[in-house]
Each structure stands twice: as structure tokens, then as C-alpha cells.
C-alpha positions in Angstrom: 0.1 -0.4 22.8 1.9 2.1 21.1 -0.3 5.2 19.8 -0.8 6.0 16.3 -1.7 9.3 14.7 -4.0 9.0 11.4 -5.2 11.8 9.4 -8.3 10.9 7.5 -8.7 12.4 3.4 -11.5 12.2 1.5 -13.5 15.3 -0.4 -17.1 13.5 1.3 -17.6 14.8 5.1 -20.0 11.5 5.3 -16.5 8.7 4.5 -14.7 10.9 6.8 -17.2 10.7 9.6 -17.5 7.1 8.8 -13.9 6.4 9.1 -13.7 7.9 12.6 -16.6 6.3 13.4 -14.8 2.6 12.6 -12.2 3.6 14.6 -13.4 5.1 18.0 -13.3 1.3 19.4 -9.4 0.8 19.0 -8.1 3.8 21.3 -4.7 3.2 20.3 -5.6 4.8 17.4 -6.5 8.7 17.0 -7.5 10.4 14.3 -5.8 13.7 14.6 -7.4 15.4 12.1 -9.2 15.5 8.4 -8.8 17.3 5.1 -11.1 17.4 2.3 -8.9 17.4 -0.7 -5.2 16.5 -1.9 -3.8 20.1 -1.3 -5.2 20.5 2.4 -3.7 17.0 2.6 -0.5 17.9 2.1 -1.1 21.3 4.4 -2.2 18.7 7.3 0.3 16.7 7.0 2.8 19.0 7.3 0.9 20.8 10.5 0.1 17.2 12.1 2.6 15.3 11.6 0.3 12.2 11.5 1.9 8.2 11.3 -0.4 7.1 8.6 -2.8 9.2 6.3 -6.1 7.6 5.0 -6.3 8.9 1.3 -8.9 8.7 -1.1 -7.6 8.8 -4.9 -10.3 11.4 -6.9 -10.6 14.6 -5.0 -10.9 18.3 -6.6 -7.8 20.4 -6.4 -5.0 17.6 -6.1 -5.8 13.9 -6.3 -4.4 11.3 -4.3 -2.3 10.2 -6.3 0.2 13.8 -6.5 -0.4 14.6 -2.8 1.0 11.3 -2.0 4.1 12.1 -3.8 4.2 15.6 -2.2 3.9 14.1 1.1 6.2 11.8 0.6 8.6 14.3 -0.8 8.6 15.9 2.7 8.0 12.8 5.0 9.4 9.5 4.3 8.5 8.2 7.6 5.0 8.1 7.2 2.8 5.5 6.1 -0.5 6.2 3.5 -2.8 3.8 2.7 -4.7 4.8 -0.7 -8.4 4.1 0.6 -10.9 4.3 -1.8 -14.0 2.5 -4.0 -11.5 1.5 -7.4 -10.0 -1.5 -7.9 -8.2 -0.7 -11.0 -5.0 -2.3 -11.5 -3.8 1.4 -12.9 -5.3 3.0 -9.7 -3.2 0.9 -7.4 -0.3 1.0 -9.3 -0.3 4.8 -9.1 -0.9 4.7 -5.2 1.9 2.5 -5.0 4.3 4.2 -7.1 3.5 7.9 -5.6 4.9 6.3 -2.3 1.9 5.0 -0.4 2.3 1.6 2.1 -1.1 0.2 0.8 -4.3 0.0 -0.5 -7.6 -0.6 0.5 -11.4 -1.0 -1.1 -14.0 1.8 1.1 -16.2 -1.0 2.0 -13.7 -2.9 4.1 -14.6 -3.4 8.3 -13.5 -1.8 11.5 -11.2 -4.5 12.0 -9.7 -4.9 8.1 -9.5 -0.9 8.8 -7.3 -1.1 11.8 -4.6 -3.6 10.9 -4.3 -2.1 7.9 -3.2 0.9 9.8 -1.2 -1.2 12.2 0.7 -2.7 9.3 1.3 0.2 7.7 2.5 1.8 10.6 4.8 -1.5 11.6 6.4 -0.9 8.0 4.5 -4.0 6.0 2.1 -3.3 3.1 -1.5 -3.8 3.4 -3.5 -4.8 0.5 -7.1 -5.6 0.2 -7.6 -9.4 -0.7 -10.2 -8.0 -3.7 -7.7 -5.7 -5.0 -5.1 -8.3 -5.5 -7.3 -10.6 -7.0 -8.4 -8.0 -9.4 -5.0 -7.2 -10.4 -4.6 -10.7 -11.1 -7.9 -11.2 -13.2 -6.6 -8.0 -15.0 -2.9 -9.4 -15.7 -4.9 -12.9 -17.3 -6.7 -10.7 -19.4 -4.3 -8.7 -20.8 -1.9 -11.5 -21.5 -1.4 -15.7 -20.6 0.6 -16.4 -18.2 3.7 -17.8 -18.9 4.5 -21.4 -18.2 7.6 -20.7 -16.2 9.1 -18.4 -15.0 13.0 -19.1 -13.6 13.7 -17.4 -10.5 16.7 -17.9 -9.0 16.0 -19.4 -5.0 17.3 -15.6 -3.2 14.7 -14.0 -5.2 12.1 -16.3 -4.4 13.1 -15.8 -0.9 12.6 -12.3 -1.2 9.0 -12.5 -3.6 7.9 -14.5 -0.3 9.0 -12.2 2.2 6.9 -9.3 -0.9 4.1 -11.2 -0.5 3.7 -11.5 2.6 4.1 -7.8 3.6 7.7 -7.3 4.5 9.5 -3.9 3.4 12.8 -3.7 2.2 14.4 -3.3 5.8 12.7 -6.4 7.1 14.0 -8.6 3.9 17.3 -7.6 4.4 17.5 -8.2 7.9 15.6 -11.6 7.8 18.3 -13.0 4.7 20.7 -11.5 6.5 21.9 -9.5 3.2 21.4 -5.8 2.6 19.0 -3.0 1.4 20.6 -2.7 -1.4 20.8 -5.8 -2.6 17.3 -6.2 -1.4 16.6 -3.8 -4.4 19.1 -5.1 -6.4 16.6 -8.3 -6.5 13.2 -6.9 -6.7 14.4 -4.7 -9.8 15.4 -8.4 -11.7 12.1 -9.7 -10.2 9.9 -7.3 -11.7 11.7 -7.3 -15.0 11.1 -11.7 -15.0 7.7 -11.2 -13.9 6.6 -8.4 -16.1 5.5 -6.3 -13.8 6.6 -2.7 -12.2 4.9 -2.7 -8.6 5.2 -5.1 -5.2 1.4 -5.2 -5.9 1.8 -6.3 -9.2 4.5 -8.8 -8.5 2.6 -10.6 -5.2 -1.0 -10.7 -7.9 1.4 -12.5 -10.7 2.5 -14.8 -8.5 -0.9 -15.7 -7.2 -1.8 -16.1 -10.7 1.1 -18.0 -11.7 1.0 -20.2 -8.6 4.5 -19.6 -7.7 5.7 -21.8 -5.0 8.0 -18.8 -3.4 7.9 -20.5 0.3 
């Protein structure tokens, strides 16, 4: 099985120790290193060149949030997964938007742990079952769902494919069409839907009980 390089952040030695401790049983997966804030993040990152980074989202000196952008701004191959205790539909929109692959609650298991890395790694989005069903508790209380909602069948196709982890690359190849189209669809998607995430998009359909195959 093919080795993967994680970089754990988080400002609390004790979550860090914790993580690595979750992971010492699946030895195709090695932590290479830690950093307590978002600023050493981005220094580790840079040194290490790790395949996915664990990040928390409140740290002192840079948050999560900004030192997933700067890592991103530097490496577009890897894969962060925004690892922390809120389940705020803002938080994980943030995550999301600053670049990061997925998003997972602290008191998930060894084995929720790994795949998540494995997926993020493999190029799908990981998101914990709890934060999407927060985000769609959130959406209902904010507004009623609409009735319909008319989605032409390509862009059901690829609101399925969302859903169920693909990224862009994946869709295109699997419809046979391209990236850019790919995007092309999500952007009227998320304008139909309401809604200015993947995350976002996959918890409105869950609420709306979209039948997207």
C-alpha cells in the first residue's frame, strides 16, 4: 500500500499525541511531523512536504482557516483535512473555501481517522456524517426548503458523483466531459441550490431529498 506523509496541527501537545497515537496501527501512514500553530504550519509544510496535513481551525498566531490558504497557495497537491471540535456550518464552509479536501469532528475513531486520510489523499472529500447533518439542520433553520428544485439530469449526475466524494477530475472523466465544464455545472448548481460549498450542496440535498442517482 502506497505510503502517505501527514503532518499533524493543533496548538494542544495532548490532540497531537493523540492523533499519532490513532494512527501507529495503519503503518502506511506516517506522521512526519507536528506544528503547534497556523504559521509553523505553513513553515512545516513547506520543509516536509507532507500528502495530507491534519488542521485544527482556532490556533494563536494564524488560524486554520489562513494557513490553509497559504498552504494551498504554495502546494496544490496536497490534501488538508480541517480536524477539529466545531460543527458550525460557517466553520466548514471556511475550511472548504481556504482549500482544504475535508472536514472532520476531534472525537472521530482510528478507523474514521484513516480513511479520511486515504480519501483525501486518493483526491475524494471526506466529511464527517455529524457535520453534514448539522449543516443541514442549520440550512432548515435559516430558511424552508424549497419544494422543487429543477436540475437539469448532467447536473444531477454530477451533485451524485459531489456527494459521494468525487473531485472535479474524477467527474469529468467518469461523464466523459471535461474539468471545465465540470465547473461550469457546479457553479449553476450552487446558484439553484443556494448554496456556495460542495459541503453545502451534498447537506441541501440530504435535506431536500434529492433523488441525484
Amino acid at each position: 500500500m502506497e505510503e502517505i506523509r501527514v503532518l499533524i496541527v493543533d496548538d494542544r501537545p495532548i490532540f497531537r499525541a493523540g492523533a499519532q497515537g490513532m494512527l501507529k496501527d495503519y503503518r502506511h501512514i506516517v506522521v512526519v511531523g507536528e506544528a503547534a500553530n497556523g504559521l509553523e504550519a505553513v513553515q512545516k509544510a513547506r520543509q516536509l512536504k507532507p500528502d495530507v496535513i491534519l488542521m485544527d481551525i482556532s490556533m494563536p498566531e494564524m488560524d486554520g482557516v489562513r494557513a490553509t490558504e497559504e498552504i494551498m497557495k504554495e502546494r496544490d497537491k496536497v490534501a488538508i483535512i480541517g480536524l477539529t471540535v466545531s460543527d458550525h456550518e460557517e466553520d466548514v464552509t471556511a475550511m472548504l473555501q481556504a482549500g482544504a479536501s475535508g472536514y472532520l469532528l476531534k472525537d472521530s475513531g482510528p478507523e474514521d481517522l484513516a480513511r479520511a486520510i486515504e480519501d483525501a489523499h486518493a483526491g475524494r472529500t471526506p466529511l464527517d456524517r455529524t457535520v453534514v447533518r448539522r449543516m443541514v439542520e442549520q440550512l432548515a433553520a435559516r430558511r424552508p426548503p424549497k419544494l422543487t428544485l429543477e436540475l437539469a439530469p448532467r447536473e444531477k449526475a454530477v451533485l451524485g458523483l459531489v456527494i459521494r466524494g468525487y473531485p472535479n477530475k474524477a467527474i469529468a472523466q467518469a461523464l466523459g466531459i471535461s474539468e471545465s465544464t465540470v465547473k461550469t455545472h457546479l457553479r449553476e448548481i450552487f446558484t439553484k441550490m443556494e448554496v456556495d460549498s460542495r459541503a453545502a450542496a451534498a447537506a441541501r440535498a440530504t435535506q431536500l431529498g434529492l433523488d441525484v442517482g
